[in-house]
N, C-alpha and C positions, 0 to 999 in steps of 0.2 A: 156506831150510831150515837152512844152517849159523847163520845168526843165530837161529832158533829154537833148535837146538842150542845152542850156547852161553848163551841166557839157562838154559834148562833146567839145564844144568853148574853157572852159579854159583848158581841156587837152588837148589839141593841141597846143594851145597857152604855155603852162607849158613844154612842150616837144619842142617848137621851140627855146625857149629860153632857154633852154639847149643846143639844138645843136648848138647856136651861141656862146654861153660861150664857148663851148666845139673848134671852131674851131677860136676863137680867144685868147686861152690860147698858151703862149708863148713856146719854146722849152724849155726851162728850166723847166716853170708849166708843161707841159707834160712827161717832161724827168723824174722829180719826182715823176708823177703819176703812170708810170712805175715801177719805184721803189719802189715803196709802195703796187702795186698790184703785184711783186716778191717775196717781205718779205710776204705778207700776205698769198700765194701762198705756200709758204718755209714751213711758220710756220703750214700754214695746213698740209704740207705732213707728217712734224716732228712728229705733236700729233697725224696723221696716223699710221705711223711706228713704233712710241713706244706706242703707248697703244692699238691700233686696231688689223692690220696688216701687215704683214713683207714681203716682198720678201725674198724668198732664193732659193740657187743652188747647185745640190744633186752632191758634189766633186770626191766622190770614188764608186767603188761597193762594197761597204759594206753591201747593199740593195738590191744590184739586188738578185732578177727580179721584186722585189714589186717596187722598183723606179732605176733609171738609172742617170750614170753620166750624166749631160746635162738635166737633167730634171730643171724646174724652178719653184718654188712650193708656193706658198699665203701660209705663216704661220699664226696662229689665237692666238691672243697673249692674248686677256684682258680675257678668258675662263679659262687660266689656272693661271691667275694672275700676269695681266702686271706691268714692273717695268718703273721707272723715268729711262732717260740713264744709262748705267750700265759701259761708257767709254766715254770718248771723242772722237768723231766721227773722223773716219783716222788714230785710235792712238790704242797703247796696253796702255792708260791711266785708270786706273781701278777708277770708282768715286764710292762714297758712292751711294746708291741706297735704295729707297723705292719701296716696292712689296705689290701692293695690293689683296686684299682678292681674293681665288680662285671661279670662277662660275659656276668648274666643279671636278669633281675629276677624279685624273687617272685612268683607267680601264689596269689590265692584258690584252697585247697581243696594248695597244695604240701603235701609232706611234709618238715620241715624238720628238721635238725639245729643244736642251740644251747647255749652255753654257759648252764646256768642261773644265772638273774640273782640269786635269792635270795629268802627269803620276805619276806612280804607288808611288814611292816614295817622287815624290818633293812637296813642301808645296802649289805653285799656278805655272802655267804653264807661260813661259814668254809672250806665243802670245796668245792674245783672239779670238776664235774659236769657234764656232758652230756645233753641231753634230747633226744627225737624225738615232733614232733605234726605235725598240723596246723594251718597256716596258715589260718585262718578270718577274720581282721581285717588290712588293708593299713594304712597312715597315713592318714589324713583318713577311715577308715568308724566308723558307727555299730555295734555290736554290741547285739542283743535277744536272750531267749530266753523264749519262751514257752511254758512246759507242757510243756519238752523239747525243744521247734522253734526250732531257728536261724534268725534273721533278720539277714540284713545289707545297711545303707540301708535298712530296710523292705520289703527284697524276699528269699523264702525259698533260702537257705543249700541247695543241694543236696546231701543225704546222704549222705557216703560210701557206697558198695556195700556195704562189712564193718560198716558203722557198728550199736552194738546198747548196746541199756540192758537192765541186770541188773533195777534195780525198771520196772517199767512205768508207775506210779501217781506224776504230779510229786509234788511237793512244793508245798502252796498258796503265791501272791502275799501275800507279808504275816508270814510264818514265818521269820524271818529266820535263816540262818547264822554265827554270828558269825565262822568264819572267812575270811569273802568276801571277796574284794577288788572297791572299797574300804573300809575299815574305818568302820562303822557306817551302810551304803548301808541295811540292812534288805533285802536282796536274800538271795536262796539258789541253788546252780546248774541249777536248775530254771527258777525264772520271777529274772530279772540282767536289768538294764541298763532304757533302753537306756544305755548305755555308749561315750564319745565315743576314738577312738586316734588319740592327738594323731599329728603331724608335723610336718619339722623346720619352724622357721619359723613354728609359730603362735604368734598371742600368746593365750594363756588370760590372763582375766576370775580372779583369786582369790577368793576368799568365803570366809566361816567352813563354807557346804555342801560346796565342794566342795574345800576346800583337803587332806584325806585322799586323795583322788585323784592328786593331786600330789604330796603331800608327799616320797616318797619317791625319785619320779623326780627331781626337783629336786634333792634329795639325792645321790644318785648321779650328775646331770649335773654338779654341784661337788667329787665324792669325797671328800665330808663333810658332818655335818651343819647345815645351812645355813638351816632353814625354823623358824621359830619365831612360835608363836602367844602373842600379850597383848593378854587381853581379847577384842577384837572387834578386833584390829587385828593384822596380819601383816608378820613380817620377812627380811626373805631376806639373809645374809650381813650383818645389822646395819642392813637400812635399811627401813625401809616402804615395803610397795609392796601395790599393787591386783592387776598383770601379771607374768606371766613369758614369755617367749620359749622355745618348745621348743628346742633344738639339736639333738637327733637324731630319726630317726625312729624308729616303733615300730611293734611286729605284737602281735596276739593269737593264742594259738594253745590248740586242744583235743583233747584224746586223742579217736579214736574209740569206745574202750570209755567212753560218758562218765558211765556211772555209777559207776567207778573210774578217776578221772585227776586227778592232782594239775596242773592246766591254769591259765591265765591266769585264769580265774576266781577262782583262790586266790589269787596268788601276781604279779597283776599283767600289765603288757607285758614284750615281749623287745624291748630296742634293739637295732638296725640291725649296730653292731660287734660284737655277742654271736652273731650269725649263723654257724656253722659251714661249713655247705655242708646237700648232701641224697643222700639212699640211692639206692643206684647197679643195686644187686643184692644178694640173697640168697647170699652164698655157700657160707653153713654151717649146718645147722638141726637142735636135738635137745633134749632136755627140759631144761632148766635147771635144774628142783630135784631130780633124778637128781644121786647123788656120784656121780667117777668112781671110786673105787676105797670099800670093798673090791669092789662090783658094780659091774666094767668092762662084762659081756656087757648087763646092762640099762641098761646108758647107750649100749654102741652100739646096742642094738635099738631103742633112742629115735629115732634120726636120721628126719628128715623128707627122703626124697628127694624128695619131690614139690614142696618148696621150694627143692630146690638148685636155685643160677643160676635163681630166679625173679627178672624184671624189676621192682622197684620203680613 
């Protein structure tokens, strides 16, 4: 009991003389102590946000009905293999970047979060940007679509639950899009493909058919442009060649609304290090094209609580 006693003594004692140090440190000592539990505060959120988890916010309906503009959604970024900064924060500053090992692999049919890669033709896109689809094509599958019906390998694409088309009626085989990817297939995102999503390791056959299919992935597996056509004859970094070796792997991905989604059908594959992570949860949900001010009350009347803390 006296040894209880006595720790009891000096911690009190240990605790008093804190509080007196504490409230006879000067503005200045304080003012820095402040500032030191800010940076510390800062630096936790930072190694939060890049290697843990992300805040994001679902911009288009590209998604709907499985997520909604105004949705607010916990990305989970170190599962799919989170990277160092991939930019200078507030900026289209692109920095070099390490991606570490993934903890999970992607499944057919994920909901994925990705740095988009850039339209169809240009080598990198000028603004950096964020996308969320699904995951519909792995490395090594085939992609079809027939009359609106997803096929992959040859066998049918299970449809999202939310999944919905605004026109009903495809688009005929033969009416081509000229925005498709790839450029000049004569496809539309109606009746596309089939459609082959390389992986890393293959060696693709080039041709004058199907070298627009490549071209720009090549391009960007060089970070410059490197593929050049003469005549009937193809050059990669200056030399003729028939093959290329892929390097990385790739996904295809489609919005569930897919009669409004700017999707891999436009715009190409997503490679493997453009990978973000994927949504974790709903944590915030209210109308998006609602200002908030000068009408505050009808932006909070907007909230969707029926999708807060919904599980992705």
């Amino acid at each position: 009991m006296n040894f209880l006693k006595e720790y009891w003594k000096k911690r009190q004692e240990r605790k008093r003389k804190r509080e007196e140090e504490k409230a006879n440190r000067t503005l200045k000592e304080k003012f820095y102590d402040n500032v030191k539990n800010l940076l510390w505060a800062a630096v936790a959120a930072l190694i939060l946000k890049t290697f843990v988890i992300e805040a994001y916010t679902i911009p288009t309906g590209s998604m709907e009905d499985t997520l909604l503009p105004g949705d607010f959604l916990l990305v989970t970024k170190f599962t799919h293999g989170a990277t160092t900064p991939r930019n200078i924060p507030f900026t289209n500053i692109a920095l070099p970047y390490y991606q570490f090992p993934r903890l999970k692999e992607i499944k057919r049919g994920d909901i994925i979060v990705f740095e988009y890669p850039g339209d169809r033709d240009e080598l990198r896109h000028e603004e950096i940007m964020n996308y969320v689809k699904r995951c519909v094509g792995l490395p090594g599958d085939t992609i079809q679509i027939v009359d609106k019906i997803l096929y992959v390998n040859g066998e049918l694409f299970p449809p999202p639950p939310k999944m919905k088309f605004l026109n009903p009626v495809p688009t005929p085989r033969g009416i081509a899009n000229p925005f498709i990817f790839p450029k000049y297939s004569n496809w539309n995102e109606d009746n596309y493909g089939p459609l082959y999503v390389p992986k890393k390791g293959d060696t693709i056959q080039l041709s004058l058919s199907n070298i627009e299919q490549f071209r720009t992935l090549i391009n960007r597996e060089h970070n410059r442009e490197v593929v050049r056509v003469v005549g009937d004859e193809i050059y990669i970094d200056g030399i003729k060649t028939s093959t290329y070796v892929i390097k990385k792997n790739y996904y295809f991905m489609m919005g569930d609304n897919r009669d409004d989604s700017a999707d891999s059908r436009f715009w190409g594959y997503v490679p493997e290090d453009l990978i973000i992570g994927e949504p974790l949860i709903i944590y915030w949900s209210w109308d998006r094209e609602l200002p908030m001010f000068p009408d505050l009350i009808r932006k909070l009347s907007s909230i969707r609580l029926s999708r807060i803390a919904k599980l992705i």
